[in-house]
BALOBA-1460 file (C-alpha; in Angstrom, 3 decimals):
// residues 96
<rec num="1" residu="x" x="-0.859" y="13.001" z="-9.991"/>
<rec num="2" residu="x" x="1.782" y="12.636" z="-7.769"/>
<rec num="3" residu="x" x="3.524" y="10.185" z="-5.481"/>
<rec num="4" residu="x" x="1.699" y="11.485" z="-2.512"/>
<rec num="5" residu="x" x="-1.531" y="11.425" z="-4.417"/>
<rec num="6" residu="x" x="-0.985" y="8.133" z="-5.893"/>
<rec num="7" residu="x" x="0.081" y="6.826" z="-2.534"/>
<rec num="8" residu="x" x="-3.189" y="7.759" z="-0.586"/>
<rec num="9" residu="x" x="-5.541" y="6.596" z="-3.771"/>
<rec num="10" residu="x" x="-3.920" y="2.674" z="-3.772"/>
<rec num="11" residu="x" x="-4.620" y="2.592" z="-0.180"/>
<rec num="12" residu="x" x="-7.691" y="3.634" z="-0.294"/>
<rec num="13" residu="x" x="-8.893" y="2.064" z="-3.210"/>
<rec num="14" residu="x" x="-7.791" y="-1.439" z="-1.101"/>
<rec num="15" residu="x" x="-9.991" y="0.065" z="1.544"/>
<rec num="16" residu="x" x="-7.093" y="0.558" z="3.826"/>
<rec num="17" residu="x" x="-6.730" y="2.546" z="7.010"/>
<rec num="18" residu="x" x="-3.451" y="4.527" z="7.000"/>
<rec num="19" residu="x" x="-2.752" y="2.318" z="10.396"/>
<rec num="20" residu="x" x="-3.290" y="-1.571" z="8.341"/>
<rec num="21" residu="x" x="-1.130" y="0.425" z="5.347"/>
<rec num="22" residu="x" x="1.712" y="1.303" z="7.585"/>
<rec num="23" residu="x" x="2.248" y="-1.781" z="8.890"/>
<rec num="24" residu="x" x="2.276" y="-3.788" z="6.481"/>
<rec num="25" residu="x" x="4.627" y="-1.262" z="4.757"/>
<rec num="26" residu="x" x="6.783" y="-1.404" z="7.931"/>
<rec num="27" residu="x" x="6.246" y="2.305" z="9.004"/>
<rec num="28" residu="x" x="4.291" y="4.102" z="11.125"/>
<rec num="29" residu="x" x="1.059" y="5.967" z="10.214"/>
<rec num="30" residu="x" x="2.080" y="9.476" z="11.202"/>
<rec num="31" residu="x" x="5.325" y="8.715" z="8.170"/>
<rec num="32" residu="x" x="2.698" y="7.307" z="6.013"/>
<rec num="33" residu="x" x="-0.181" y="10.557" z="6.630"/>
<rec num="34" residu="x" x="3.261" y="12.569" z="6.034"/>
<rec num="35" residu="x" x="4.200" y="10.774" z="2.676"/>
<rec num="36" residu="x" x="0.416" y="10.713" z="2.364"/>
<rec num="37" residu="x" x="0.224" y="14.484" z="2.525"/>
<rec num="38" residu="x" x="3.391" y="15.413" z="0.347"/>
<rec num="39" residu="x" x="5.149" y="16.546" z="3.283"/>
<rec num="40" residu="x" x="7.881" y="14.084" z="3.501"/>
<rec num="41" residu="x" x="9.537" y="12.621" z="0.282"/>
<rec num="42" residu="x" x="10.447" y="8.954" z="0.755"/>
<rec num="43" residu="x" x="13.560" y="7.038" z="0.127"/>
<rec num="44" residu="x" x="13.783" y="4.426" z="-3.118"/>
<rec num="45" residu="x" x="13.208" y="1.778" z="-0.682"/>
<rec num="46" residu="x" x="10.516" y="2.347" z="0.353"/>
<rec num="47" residu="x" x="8.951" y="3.234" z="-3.222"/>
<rec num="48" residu="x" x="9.972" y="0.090" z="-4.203"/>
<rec num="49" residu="x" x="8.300" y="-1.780" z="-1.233"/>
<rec num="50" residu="x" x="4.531" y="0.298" z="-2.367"/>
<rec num="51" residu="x" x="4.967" y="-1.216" z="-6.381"/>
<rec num="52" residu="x" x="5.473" y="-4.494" z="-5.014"/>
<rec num="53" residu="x" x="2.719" y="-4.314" z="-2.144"/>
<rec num="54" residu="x" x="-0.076" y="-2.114" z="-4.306"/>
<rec num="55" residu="x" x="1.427" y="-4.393" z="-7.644"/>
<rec num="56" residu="x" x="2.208" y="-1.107" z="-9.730"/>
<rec num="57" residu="x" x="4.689" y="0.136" z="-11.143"/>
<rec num="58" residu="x" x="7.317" y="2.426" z="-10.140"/>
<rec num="59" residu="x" x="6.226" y="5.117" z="-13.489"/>
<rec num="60" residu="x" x="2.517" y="4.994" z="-12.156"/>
<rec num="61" residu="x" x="3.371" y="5.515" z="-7.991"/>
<rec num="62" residu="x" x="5.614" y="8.227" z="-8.942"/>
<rec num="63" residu="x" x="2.929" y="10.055" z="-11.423"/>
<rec num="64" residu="x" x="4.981" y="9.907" z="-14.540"/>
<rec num="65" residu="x" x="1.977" y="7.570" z="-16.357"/>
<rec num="66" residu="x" x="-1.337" y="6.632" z="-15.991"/>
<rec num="67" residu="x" x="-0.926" y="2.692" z="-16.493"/>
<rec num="68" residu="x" x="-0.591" y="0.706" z="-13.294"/>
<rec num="69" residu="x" x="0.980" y="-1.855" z="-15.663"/>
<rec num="70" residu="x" x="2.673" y="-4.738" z="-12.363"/>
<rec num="71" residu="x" x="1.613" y="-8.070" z="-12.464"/>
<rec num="72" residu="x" x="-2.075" y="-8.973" z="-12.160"/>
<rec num="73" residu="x" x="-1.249" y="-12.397" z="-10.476"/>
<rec num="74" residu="x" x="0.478" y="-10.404" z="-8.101"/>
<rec num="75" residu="x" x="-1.908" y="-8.032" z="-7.629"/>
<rec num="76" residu="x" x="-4.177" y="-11.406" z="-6.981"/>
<rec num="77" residu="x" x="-1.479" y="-12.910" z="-4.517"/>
<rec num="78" residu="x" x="-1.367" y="-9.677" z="-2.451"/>
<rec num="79" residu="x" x="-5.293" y="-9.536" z="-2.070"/>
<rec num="80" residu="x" x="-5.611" y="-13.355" z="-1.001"/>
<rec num="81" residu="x" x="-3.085" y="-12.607" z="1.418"/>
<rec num="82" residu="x" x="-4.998" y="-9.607" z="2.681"/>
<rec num="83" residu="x" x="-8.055" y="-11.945" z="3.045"/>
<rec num="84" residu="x" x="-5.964" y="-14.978" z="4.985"/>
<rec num="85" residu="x" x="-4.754" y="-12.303" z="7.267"/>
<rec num="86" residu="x" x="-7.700" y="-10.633" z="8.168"/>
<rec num="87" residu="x" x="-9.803" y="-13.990" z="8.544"/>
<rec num="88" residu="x" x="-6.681" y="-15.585" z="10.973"/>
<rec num="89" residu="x" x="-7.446" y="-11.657" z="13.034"/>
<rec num="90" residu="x" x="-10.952" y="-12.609" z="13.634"/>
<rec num="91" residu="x" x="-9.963" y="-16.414" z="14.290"/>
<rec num="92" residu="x" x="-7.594" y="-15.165" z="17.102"/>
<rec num="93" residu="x" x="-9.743" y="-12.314" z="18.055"/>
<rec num="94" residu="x" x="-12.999" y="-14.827" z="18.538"/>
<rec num="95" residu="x" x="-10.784" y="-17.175" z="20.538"/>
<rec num="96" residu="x" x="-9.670" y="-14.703" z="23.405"/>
């Protein structure tokens, strides 16, 4: 697989929409659906940002192994966060 590949399968997997993805990656969605798609290449940057924010390494986003290997308290961190921020959403949404 491939970074595009790779990309689109973390998201997903997290049950993502390209729109939550991108900004929490600080992009928009139509760069994400292009990195998404293979049709842009990113910069190092912003590889580096997707290992830390899917917890993965660099080897696995870029295709070059099948181990995720990152940090599975990380990988914990990230999702907890996910949670908090969604549940403060509804907590604001509910309140307007």
């Amino acid at each position: 697989m491939e970074f595009s590949d790779n990309l689109a399968l973390l998201r997903k997997e997290r049950g993502l929409s390209q729109r939550q993805a991108a900004s929490d990656l600080g992009i928009s969605q139509a760069l994400l659906s292009h990195y998404e798609k293979g049709l842009r290449e990113p910069r190092l940057e912003f590889v580096v940002k997707c290992c830390d924010y899917y917890g993965v390494t660099a080897d696995f986003i870029l295709g070059r192994t099948s181990e995720r290997g990152g940090d599975s308290s990380l990988k914990a961190l990230c999702g907890r966060i996910r949670e908090l921020s969604d549940f403060a959403n509804e907590l604001l949404r509910s309140n307007e």
